[in-house]
C-alpha positions in Angstrom: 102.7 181.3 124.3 101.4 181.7 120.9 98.0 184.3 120.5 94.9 182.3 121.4 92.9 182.0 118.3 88.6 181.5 118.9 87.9 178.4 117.3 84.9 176.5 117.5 85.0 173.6 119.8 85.5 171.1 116.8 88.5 173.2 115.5 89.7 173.3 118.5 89.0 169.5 119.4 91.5 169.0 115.8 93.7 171.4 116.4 94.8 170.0 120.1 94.5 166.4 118.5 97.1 167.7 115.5 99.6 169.5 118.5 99.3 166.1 120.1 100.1 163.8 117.2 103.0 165.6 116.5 104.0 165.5 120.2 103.9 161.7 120.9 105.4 161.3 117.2 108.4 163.5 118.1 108.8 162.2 121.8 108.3 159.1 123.9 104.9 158.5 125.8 106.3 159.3 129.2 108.1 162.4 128.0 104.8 164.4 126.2 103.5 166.7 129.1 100.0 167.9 128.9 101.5 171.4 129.3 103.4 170.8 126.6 100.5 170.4 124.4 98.8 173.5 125.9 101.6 176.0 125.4 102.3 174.6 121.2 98.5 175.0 120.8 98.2 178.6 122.2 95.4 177.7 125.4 95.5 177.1 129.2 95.6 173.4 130.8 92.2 174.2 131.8 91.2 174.3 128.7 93.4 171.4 127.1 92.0 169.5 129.8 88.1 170.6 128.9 89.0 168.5 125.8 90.9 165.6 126.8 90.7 165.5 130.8 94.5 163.6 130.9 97.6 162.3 128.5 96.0 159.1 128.1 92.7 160.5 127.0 94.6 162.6 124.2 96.8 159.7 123.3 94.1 157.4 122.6 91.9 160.3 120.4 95.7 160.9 118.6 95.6 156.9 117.8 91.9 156.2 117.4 92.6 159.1 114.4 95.2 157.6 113.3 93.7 154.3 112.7 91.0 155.9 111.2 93.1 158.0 108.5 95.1 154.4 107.7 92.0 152.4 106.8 91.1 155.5 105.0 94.4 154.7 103.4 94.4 151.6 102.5 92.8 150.8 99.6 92.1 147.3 98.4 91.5 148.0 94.3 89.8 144.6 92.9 91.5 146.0 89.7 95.1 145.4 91.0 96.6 142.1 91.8 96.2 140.4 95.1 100.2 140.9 95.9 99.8 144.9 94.8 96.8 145.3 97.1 99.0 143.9 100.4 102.0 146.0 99.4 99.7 149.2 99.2 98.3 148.6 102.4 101.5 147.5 104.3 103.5 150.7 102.6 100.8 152.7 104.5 100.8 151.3 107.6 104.4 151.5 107.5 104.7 154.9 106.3 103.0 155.9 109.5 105.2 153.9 111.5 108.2 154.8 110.5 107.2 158.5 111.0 105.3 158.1 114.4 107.7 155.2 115.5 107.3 156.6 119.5 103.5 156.2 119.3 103.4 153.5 117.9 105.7 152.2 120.4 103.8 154.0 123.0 100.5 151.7 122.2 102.2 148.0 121.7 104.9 148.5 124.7 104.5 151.6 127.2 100.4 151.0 126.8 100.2 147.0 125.6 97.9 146.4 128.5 95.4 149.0 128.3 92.1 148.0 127.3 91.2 151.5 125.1 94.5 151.4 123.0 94.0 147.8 122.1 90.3 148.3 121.8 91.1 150.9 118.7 93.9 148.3 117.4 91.9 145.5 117.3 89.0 147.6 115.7 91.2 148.6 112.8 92.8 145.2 112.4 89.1 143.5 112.3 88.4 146.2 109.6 91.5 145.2 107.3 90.5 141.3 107.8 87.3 141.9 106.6 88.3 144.0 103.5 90.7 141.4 102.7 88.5 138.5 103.1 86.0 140.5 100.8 89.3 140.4 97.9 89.7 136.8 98.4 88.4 133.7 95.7 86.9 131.8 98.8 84.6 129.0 97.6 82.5 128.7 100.6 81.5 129.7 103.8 84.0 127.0 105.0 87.0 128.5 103.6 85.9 132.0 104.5 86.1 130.8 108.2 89.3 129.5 108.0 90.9 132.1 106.1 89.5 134.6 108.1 91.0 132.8 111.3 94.6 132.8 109.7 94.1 136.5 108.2 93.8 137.1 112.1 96.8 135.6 113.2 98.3 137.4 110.2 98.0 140.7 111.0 98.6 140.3 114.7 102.5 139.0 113.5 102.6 141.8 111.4 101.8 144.0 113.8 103.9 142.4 116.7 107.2 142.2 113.7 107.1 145.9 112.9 106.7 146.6 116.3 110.2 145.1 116.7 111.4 146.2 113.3 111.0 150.1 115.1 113.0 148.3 117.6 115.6 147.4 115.9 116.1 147.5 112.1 116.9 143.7 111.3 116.6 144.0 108.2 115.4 146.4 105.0 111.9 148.0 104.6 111.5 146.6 101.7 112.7 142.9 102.8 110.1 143.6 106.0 107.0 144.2 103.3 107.8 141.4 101.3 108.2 138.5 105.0 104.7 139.7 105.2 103.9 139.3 101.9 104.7 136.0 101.8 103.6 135.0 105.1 100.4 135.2 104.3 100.0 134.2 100.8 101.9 131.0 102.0 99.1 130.6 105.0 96.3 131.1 102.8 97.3 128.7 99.8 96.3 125.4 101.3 92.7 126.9 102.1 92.5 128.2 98.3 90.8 126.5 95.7 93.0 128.5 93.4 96.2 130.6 93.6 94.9 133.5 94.8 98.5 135.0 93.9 100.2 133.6 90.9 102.9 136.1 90.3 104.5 135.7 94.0 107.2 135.2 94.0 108.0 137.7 91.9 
């Protein structure tokens, strides 16, 4: 075991959070041990458990984080088109994927049913819906209502097709951003007064 270091109880909240990320990226849910974590970050179970009193209490800080840092991520710039804002924020989300593939598995199949996990997906997915409706030429309080309804049907495919993209690699990243792409902007034409994406296709 690695020197304790005395960190505040912040630090050390971060570093056991940064021990666990890179635990449940590295391995599948059921294989992370909490000793595990407590050996790579230098402190007893006691303490590990002080901080996060089980796995699932540390896997769901390690996600709720993570969903954090990829709102934080994606930005929606009014200044770039409506087709370069949904390929910055899918590259992100699937930059994170693609390097944390066993959490993210972890969250949509080993823990689809828990109520916390989905709790901090549907947070971040209500966030994106609501920065993408603010991007949007909607006309009226009409169309925002039904956009809004197929923007949330949207992102749960999205979510649900990269989920099996992890899977099983069907097809190319790049081929996987532009489905998505197009899914939507095909959804959301009919509901537009204008083309809220003239240069797609490209």
């Amino acid at each position: 075991m690695p020197p304790r270091q005395r960190l505040s109880p912040a630090e050390r909240r971060a570093q056991l959070l940064s021990v666990g990320a890179r635990l449940f990226a590295a391995r599948p849910y059921e294989e992370v041990l909490m000793e595990d974590v407590a050996a790579q970050a230098g402190v007893s179970r006691a303490l590990l458990y002080r901080h996060f009193p089980g796995k699932h209490d540390l896997f769901a800080a390690v996600y709720k984080q993570a969903a954090d840092q990829l709102l934080a991520g994606t930005r929606l710039d009014p200044a770039d088109t409506l087709v370069d804002q949904l390929a910055q924020g899918l590259d992100t989300h699937l930059d994170y994927f693609t390097a944390n593939r066993n959490a993210v598995l972890a969250a949509n199949r080993v823990l689809a049913g828990d109520p916390v996990i989905q709790t901090i997906m549907t947070d971040e997915l209500d966030a994106l819906r609501a920065r993408l409706l603010g991007v949007l030429p909607l006309a009226d309080e009409h169309a925002r209502e039904a956009v809004s309804g197929v923007l949330k049907s949207w992102l749960v495919f999205v979510r649900v097709l990269c989920v099996d993209w992890l899977t099983e690699e069907t097809c190319s990243r790049t081929e996987l951003r532009d489905v998505c792409i197009g899914a939507v902007l095909g959804a959301i034409r009919p509901l537009l007064a204008t083309d809220p994406a003239p240069d797609w296709p490209r």
